[in-house]
C-alpha positions as CSV (number, residue, x, y, z in Angstrom):
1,X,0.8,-8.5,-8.9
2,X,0.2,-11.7,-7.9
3,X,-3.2,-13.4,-8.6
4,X,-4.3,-16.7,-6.6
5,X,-7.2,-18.6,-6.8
6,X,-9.4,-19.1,-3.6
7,X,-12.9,-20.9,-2.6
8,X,-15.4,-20.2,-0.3
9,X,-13.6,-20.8,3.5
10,X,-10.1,-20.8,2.1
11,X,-8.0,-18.5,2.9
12,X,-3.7,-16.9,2.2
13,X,-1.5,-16.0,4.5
14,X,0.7,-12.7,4.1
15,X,3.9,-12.6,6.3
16,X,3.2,-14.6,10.0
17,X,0.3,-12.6,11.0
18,X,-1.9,-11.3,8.3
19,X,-5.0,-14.2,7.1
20,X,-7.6,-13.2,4.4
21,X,-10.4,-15.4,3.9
22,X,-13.3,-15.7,1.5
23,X,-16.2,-15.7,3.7
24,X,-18.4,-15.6,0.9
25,X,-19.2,-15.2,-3.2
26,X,-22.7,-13.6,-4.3
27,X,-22.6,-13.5,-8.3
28,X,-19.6,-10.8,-8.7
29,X,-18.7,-10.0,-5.4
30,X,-16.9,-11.3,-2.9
31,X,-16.4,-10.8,0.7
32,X,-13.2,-11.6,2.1
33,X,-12.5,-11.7,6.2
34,X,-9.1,-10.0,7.0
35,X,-7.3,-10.8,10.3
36,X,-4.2,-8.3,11.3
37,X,-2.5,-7.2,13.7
38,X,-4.0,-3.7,15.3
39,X,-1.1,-1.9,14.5
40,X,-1.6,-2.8,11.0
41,X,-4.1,-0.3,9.1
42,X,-6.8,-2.0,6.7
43,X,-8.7,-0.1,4.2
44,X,-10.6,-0.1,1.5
45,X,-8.7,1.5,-1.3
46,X,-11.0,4.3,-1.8
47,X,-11.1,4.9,2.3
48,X,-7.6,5.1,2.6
49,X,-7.1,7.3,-0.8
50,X,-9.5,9.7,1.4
51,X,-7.6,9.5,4.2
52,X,-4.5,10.5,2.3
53,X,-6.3,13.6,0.6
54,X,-7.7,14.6,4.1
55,X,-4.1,14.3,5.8
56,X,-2.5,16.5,3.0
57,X,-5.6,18.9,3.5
58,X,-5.0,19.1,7.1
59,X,-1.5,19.8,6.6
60,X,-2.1,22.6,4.0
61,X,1.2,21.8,2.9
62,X,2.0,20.0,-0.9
63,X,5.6,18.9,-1.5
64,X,6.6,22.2,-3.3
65,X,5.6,24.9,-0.6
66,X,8.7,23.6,1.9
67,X,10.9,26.0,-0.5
68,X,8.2,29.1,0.7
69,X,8.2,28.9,4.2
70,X,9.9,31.8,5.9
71,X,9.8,32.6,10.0
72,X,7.5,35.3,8.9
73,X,5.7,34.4,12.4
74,X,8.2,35.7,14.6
75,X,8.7,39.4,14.8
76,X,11.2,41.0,12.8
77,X,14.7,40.9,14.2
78,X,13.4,38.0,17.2
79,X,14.7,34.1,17.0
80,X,12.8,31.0,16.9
């Protein structure tokens, strides 16, 4: 991990198009200002760990039930 030090108003640069700033510092928190790219998801952590657990819900899928499925949906003897 990289660690950098930053002020109020000063800001790094990830890539060409990603800028966080530190808008501000109030005792142990710190507000930083993100500009991406649309096309580039931002998150809190916890927001996007919830996300991930709601997309694997949705799916009702985990990465071992691939080896269960069967074409038990078609009727017996009939193609997909």
């Amino acid at each position: 991990m990289l660690v950098l030090s930053r002020q109020r108003d000063e800001s790094i640069i990830i890539g060409d198009n990603i800028v966080i700033t530190v808008v501000d510092i109030r005792g142990d928190k710190v507000r930083l200002g993100i500009n991406a790219p649309t096309e580039i998801p931002v998150h809190r952590q916890e927001v996007y760990e919830a996300i991930q657990r709601e997309n694997q819900r949705a799916a009702g899928t985990g990465p071992d039930d691939a080896a269960n499925l069967t074409n038990s949906k078609f009727p017996k003897g009939a193609k997909p």
